[in-house]
C-alpha positions, 0 to 999 in steps of 0.5 A, a space after each residue: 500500500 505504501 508503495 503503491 502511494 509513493 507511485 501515484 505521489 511520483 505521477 501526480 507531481 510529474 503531471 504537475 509539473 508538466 501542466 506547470 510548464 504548459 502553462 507557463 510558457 503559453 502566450 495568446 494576443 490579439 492583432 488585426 482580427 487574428 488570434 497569435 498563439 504561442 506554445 513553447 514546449 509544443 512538440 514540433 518535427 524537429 525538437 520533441 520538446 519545442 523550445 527546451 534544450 535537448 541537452 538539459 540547458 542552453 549555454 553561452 560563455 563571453 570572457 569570464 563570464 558563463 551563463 546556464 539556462 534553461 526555457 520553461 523548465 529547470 536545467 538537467 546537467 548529464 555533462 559540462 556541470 557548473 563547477 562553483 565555489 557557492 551555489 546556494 541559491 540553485 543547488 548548493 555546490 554540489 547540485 549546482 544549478 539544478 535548483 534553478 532556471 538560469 545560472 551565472 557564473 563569474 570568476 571571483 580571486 580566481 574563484 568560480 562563483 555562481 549566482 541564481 538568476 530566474 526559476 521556472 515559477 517566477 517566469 514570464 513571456 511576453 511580445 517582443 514587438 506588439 507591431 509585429 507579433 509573428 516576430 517572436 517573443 521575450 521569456 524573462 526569468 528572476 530571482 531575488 537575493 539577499 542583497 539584489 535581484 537578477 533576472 535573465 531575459 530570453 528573446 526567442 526569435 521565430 526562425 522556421 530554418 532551425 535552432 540556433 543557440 545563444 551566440 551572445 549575451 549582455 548585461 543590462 544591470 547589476 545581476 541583469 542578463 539578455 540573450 537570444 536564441 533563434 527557433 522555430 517554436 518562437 514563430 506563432 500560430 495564427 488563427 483568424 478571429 471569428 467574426 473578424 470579416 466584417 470588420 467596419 461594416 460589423 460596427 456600422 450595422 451594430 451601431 444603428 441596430 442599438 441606435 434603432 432599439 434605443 429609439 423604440 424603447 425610448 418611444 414606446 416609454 413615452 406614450 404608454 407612461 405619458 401619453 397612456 397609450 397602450 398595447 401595441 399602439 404604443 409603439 411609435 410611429 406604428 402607421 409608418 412601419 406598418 406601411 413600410 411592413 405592407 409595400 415589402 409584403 406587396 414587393 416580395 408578391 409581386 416578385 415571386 408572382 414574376 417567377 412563377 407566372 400568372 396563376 390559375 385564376 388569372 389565365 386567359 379567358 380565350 380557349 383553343 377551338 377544334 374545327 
């Protein structure tokens, strides 16, 4: 029995995370009447795992400064570790950097010394041009120590040729870190918006369709509690609609009766006479 509910315990957190990730690196937005969708973890031919490293993390290194991360999950190291003096915000030294998304490391006195920068909870994906929402998208993750906060920002940048990993980085404060990648799963799924045909001629025929029931309401009010006029004389201007009302009926008569032809009642009169 015990077993059995450490098993299901294991499938459950499992199942968590997974609706966690799904959930965390999905995007929807609106643009001229269509509807960009964005799911980074959406298995796609090429990369099972969409946006995720195949390798368990992303990694970019420029001058004494390394940099670790990984997109919408933790980092899982199977080779090239990150070897550091303190590591206790991500694993401690020697888990290092399997207790965070993003990890970087500077030499310190000739010291690897490692800082936390994002975790997957604190994780946040944004457009990165709302001109031109089909261009990608910015995964920003953060931290925040004892004495400052960190953050890493990712553009993911829509490329259907393939991936191509961080080739730079740059720092934008004091613990404040950007990079980008290129891969497909920056590239949005684009759906048309229902409805979204109509566009201004949708908004005109609405317009007087509320401009029409205001002015019934408004008129019908009027005589039934000022005028005291009931029933449906109460609508107003009742002889002008019931007029339009009978020359449509009139019109649609005399159309159909110009397809069909005279009717029985209406043929002539002369008969055809056999000598």
């Amino acid at each position: 029995m015990g077993g059995d509910s450490i098993k299901w315990l294991c499938i459950l957190m499992i199942l968590h995370r997974v609706n966690w990730v799904c959930g965390v690196c999905e995007l929807s937005l609106m643009h001229n009447d269509n509807v960009y969708n964005y799911s980074l973890t959406s298995p796609l031919d090429k990369y099972p795992h969409g946006v995720l490293s195949e390798d368990g993390f992303y990694k970019v290194a420029v001058n004494q400064t390394v940099l670790w991360f990984q997109l919408c999950d933790g980092m899982i190291f199977n080779h090239d570790p990150p070897l550091c003096v303190d590591c206790l915000d991500c694993g401690g030294p020697s888990h290092c950097g399997l207790g965070c998304s993003a990890l970087v490391e500077k030499s310190i006195g000739g010291y690897p010394v490692c800082t936390s920068l994002g975790h997957v909870s604190s994780t946040n994906i944004t457009i990165r041009d709302k001109n031109h929402p089909n261009n990608g998208v910015i995964v920003k993750m953060t931290h925040s120590g004892p004495k400052y906060s960190c953050s890493l920002s990712v553009s993911v940048i829509c490329d259907s040729n393939g991936l191509q990993g961080p080739q730079s980085m740059e720092k934008l404060g004091t613990c404040n870190y950007a990079t980008e990648i290129r891969h497909p799963s920056g590239c949005a799924t684009i759906i048309p918006a229902e409805g979204g045909g109509w566009g201004w001629f949708g908004t005109f025929v609405t317009v007087i369709l509320c401009l029409f029931g205001i002015y019934l309401l408004a008129g019908t009010a009027y005589r039934y509690f000022f005028l005291g006029i009931h029933g449906l004389h109460a609508l107003p201007n009742l002889d002008f609609w019931g007029s339009i009302l009978h020359r449509m009926q009139n019109f649609f008569a005399s159309f159909v009766r110009r397809f069909r032809g005279p009717s029985e009642g209406h043929r002539s009169t002369y008969s055809r006479i056999n000598f």
